[in-house]
C-alpha positions in Angstrom: 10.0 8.7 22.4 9.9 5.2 23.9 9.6 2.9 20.7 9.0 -0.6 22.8 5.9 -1.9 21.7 3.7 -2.8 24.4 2.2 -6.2 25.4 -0.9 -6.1 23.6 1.4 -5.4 20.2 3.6 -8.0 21.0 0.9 -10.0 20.8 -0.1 -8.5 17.9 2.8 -9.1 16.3 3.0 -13.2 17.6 -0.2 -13.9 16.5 0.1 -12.4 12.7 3.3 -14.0 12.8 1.8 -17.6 13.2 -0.9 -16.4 11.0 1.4 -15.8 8.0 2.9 -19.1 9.0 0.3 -21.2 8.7 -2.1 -19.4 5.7 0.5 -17.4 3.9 4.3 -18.6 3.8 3.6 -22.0 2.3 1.6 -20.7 -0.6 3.7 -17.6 -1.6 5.9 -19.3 -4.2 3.1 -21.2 -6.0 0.9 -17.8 -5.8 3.2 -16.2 -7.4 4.6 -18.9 -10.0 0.8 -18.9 -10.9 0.4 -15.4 -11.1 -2.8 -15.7 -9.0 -4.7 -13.2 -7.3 -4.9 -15.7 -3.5 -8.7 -15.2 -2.8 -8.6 -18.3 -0.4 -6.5 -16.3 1.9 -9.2 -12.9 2.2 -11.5 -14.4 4.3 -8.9 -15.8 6.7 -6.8 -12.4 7.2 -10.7 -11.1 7.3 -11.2 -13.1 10.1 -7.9 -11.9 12.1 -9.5 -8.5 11.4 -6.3 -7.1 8.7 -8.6 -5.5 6.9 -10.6 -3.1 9.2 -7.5 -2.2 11.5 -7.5 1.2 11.2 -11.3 1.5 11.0 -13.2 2.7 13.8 -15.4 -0.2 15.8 -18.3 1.9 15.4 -18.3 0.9 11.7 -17.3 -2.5 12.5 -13.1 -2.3 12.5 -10.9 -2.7 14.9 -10.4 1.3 16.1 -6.2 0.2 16.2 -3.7 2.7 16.6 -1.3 3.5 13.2 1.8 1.8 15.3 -0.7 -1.5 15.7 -0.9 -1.3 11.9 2.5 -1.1 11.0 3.7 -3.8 13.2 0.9 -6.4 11.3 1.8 -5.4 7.9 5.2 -5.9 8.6 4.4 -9.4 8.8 2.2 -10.1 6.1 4.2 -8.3 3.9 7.6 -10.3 5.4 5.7 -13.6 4.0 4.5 -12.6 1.1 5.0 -9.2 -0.3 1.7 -9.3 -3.0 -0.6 -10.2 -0.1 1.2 -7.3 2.0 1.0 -4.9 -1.0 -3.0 -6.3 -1.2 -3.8 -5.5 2.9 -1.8 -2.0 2.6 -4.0 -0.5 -0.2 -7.1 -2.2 0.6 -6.9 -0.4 4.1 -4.6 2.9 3.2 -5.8 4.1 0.1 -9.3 2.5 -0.4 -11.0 1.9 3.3 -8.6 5.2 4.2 -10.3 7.8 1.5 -13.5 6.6 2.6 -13.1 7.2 6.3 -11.0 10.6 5.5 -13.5 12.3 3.4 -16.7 10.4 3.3 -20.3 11.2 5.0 -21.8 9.6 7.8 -24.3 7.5 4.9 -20.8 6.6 2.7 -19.4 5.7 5.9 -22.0 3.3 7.1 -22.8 1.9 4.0 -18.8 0.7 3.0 -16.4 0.8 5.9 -18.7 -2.4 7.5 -17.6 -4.4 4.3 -14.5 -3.5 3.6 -13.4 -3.9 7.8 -15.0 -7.1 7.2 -13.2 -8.2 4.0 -16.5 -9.2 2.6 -15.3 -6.5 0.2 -12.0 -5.1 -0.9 -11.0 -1.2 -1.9 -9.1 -0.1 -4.8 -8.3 3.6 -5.5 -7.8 5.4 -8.6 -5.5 8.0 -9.3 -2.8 7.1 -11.7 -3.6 7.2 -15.0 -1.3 6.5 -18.1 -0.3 9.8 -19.2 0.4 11.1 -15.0 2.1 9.2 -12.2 3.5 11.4 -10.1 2.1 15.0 -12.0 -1.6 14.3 -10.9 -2.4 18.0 -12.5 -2.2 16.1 -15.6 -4.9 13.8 -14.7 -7.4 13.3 -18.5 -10.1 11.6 -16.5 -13.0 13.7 -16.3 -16.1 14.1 -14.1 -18.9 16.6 -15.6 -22.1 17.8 -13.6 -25.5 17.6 -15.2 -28.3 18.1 -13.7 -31.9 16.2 -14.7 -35.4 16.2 -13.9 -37.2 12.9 -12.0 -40.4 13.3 -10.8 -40.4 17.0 -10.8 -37.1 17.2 -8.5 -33.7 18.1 -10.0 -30.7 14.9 -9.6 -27.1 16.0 -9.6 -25.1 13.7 -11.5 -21.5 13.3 -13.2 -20.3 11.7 -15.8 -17.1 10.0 -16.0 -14.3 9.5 -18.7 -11.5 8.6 -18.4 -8.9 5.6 -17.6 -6.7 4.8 -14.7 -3.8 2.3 -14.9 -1.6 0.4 -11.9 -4.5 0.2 -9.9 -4.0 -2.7 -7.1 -7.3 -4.7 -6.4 -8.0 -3.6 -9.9 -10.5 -6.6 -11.2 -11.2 -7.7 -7.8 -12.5 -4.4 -5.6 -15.5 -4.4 -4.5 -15.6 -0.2 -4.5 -13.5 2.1 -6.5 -12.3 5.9 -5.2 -11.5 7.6 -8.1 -10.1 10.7 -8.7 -11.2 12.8 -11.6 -10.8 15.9 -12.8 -13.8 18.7 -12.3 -12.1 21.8 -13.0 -9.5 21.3 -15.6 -7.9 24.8 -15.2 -7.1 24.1 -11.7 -5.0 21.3 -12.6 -4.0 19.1 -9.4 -6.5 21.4 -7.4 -9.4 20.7 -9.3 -9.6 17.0 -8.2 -12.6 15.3 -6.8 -13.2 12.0 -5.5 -15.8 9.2 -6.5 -16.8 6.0 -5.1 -17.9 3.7 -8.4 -19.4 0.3 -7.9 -18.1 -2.4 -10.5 -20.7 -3.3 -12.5 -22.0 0.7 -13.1 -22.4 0.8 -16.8 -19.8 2.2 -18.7 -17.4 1.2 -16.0 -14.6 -2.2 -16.4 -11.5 -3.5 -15.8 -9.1 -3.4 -18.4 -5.8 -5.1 -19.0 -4.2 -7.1 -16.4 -0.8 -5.3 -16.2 2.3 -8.0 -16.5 4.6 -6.8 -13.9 8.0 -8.0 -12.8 7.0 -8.7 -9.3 4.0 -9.0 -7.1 2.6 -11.0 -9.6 -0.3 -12.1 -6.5 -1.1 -8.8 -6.2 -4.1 -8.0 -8.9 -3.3 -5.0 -10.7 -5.0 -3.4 -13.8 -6.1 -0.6 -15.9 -10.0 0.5 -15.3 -11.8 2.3 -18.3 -14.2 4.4 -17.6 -16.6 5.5 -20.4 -19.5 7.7 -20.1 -20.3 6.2 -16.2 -22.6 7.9 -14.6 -22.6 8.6 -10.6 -25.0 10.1 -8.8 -24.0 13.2 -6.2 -24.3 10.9 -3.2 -21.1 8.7 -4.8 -19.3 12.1 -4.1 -16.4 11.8 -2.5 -15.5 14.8 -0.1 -15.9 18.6 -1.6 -16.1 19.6 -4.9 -12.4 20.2 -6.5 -10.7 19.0 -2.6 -9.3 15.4 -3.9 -5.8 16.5 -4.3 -5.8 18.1 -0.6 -7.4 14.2 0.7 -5.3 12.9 -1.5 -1.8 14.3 0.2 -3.1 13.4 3.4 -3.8 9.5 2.4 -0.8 9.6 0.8 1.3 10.7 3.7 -0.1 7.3 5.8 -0.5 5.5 2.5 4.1 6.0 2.5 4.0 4.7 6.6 2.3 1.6 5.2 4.8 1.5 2.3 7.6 1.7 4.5 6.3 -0.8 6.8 5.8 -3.4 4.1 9.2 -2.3 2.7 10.9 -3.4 5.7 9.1 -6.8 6.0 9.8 -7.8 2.5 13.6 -6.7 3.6 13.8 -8.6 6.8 12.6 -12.0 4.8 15.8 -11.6 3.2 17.8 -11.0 5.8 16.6 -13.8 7.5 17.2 -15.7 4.7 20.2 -15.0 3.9 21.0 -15.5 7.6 19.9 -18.8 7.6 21.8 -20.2 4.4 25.3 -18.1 5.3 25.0 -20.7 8.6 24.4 -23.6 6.8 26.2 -22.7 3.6 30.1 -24.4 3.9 32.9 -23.0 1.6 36.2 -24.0 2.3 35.4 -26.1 5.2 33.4 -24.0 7.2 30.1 -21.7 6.9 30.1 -18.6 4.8 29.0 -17.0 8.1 32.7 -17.4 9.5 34.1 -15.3 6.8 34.1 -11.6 7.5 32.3 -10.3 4.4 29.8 -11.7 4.3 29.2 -10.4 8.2 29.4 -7.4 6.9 26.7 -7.7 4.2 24.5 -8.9 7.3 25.4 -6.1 9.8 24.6 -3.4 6.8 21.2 -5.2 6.1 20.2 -5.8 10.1 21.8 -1.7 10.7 19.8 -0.5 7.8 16.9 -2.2 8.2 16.2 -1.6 12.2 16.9 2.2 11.3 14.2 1.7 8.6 11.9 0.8 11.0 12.4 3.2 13.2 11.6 5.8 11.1 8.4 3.9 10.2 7.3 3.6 14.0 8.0 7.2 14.7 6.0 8.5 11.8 3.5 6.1 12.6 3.2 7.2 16.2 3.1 10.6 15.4 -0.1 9.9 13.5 -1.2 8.8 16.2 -0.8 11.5 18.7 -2.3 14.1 15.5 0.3 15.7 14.4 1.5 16.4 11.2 3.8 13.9 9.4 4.3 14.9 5.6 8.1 14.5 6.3 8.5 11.8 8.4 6.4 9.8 6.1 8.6 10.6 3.5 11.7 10.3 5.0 10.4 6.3 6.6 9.2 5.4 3.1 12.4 6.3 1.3 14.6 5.4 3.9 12.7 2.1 4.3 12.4 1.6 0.1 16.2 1.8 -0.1 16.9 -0.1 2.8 15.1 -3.1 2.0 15.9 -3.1 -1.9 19.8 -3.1 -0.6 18.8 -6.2 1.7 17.5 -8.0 -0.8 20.6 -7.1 -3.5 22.8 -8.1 -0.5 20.9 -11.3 0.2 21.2 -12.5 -3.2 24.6 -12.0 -3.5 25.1 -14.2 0.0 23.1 -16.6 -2.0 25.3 -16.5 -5.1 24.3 -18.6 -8.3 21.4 -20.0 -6.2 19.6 -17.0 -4.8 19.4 -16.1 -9.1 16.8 -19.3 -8.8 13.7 -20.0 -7.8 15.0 -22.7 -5.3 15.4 -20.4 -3.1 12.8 -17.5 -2.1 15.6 -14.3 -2.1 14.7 -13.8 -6.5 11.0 -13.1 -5.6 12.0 -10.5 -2.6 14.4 -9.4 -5.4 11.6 -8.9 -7.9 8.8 -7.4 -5.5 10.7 -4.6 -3.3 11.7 -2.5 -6.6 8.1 -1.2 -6.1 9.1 -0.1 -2.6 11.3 2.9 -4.7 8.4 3.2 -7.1 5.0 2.8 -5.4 2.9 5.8 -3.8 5.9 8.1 -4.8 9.1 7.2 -6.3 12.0 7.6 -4.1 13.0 11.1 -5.7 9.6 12.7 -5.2 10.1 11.5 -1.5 13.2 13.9 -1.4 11.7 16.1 -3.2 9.0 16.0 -0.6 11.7 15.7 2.5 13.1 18.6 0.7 10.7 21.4 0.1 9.0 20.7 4.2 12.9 21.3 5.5 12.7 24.7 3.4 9.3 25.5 5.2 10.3 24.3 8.5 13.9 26.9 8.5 11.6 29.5 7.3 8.9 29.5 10.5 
């Protein structure tokens, strides 16, 4: 497969480029020395249409292709890895669930919105007893039925909590996944759009984090909230199946952004190794530190690759459970090895905030954590090589 992006993705790629330039870059440090979620930012990147890429025009989006996508978020998440972490959710996981398993009405009523950025998603599905194991999901959704003006109304009530949800005090709609039939375990899942400000339904800590500290993330509490059957989500007990089949684009996205928060360090660390002089001449003459810059560039355009082929698969429908894998680990490691390496080219000052490369440093480790940790990705990788030697 031919992976030259066209003209129109050059383009693409130029203008998000100058975008991140002029809205993005300069504001990244004090964002994140603030610990601010960057609202001033939505409306522009709403505007150059990141948030409705992947959604169809007939709902008001864009109608890109996957490749399109992963080429922009590179480049947000290259200038600033919160606000890249902010546009991958809002349009994998949030706007994505919607489009995947909602009705025409759900449809129509969000995807308009959230294309638009007048609101953002958030999706629930961790919860702080299960990361990974979602068959231990506690939150639960129960059926009741009532009587209003002689007619039956389906509803379900919700308990529960979710935590390390990203757009978690700001959304503007929730997915979240709760458990219908406890027996089934992962397979007893269902989906639910909640609006904030349904009673019994709130934002709960902000969670203190290490890195990203621009992206907004939280725990929400959900305590006796009642939604009716039209906030439904997909089929009855089917969440878990949506679920792998978001999370398989959700890990292109993942990959994409981990490569763009690698290649800011590489450039980086480019830049100072030319203007850095040790013993007379730059740190770019000496041959280790070429080396630490041939394994970042080597690692990171292989990253990429993988990212761009799973991403084009998408879009040509075929299945890619392990090739999103394979780009998001690949990529995860790749770009958390860049940065490591950066630092090092850096020495005592890339350990300050002077210099950008501590922030990279601090936000990829969620690349090898995030939307699977880098062993469930093998694990993953693993068990679809099994099934593919056994066809």
């Amino acid at each position: 497969m031919n992976f030259d992006l066209t003209e129109e993705q050059k383009i693409l790629q130029k203008t998000v480029r100058e975008f991140c330039a002029r809205y993005i870059v300069p504001n990244a440090a004090t964002w994140d020395e603030k610990e601010v979620f960057p609202h001033e930012v939505i409306a522009p990147m709403a505007e150059l249409g990141l948030f409705g890429m992947r959604v169809p025009e007939r709902y008001g989006g864009a109608g890109m292709a996957m490749v399109d996508y992963v080429v922009a978020l590179e480049e947000v998440a290259a200038a600033d890895a919160s606000v890249g972490l902010t546009m991958a959710s809002h349009n994998s996981l949030g706007s994505g669930h919607i489009f995947q398993a909602g009705n025409e009405a759900q449809k129509s009523k969000y995807l308009p919105r959230l294309a638009a950025g007048e609101i953002l998603g958030a999706w629930g599905l961790t919860e702080p007893g299960s990361g990974s194991d979602a068959g231990a999901a506690r939150t639960r959704a129960v059926r009741r039925e009532r009587k209003v003006d002689g007619r039956t109304v389906v509803e379900w009530v919700i308990d529960g909590s979710k935590t390390f949800i990203t757009q978690g005090s700001v959304a503007g709609i929730y997915v979240i996944l709760a458990s219908t039939s406890p027996e089934k375990k992962q397979r007893g899942l269902t989906a639910f759009l909640v609006e904030p400000g349904t009673p019994g339904f709130r934002s709960g800590r902000k969670i203190e984090k290490m890195g990203l500290h621009a992206s907004d993330t939280t725990e929400l509490i959900l305590e006796g909230v009642v939604v009716p059957d039209e906030h439904r989500l997909g089929e009855i007990d089917n969440g878990f199946y949506d679920t792998l089949q978001i999370l398989d684009k959700g890990r292109v996205s993942i990959g994409a952004w981990a490569v763009g928060i690698g290649r800011a360090a590489f450039e980086a660390a480019r830049n100072y190794a030319r203007d850095r002089v040790q013993f007379g001449q730059p740190i770019s003459e000496f041959q280790a530190v070429q080396h630490m810059l041939a394994d970042m560039a080597t690692e990171l355009d292989a990253a990429r690759l993988l990212v761009w082929n799973a991403a084009a698969m998408q879009d040509h429908g075929q299945r890619i459970t392990r090739q999103a894998s394979e780009a998001k680990y690949y990529a995860a490691r790749a770009a958390t090895r860049a940065c490591n390496a950066a630092l090092q080219i850096h020495g005592g000052y890339g350990y300050t905030r002077e210099f950008p490369i501590e922030r990279y440093y601090r936000d990829v480790k969620l690349a090898e954590i995030g939307e699977g940790t880098n062993e469930v990705q093998k694990m993953v990788i693993g068990r679809e090589l099994i099934k593919e030697f056994s066809v």
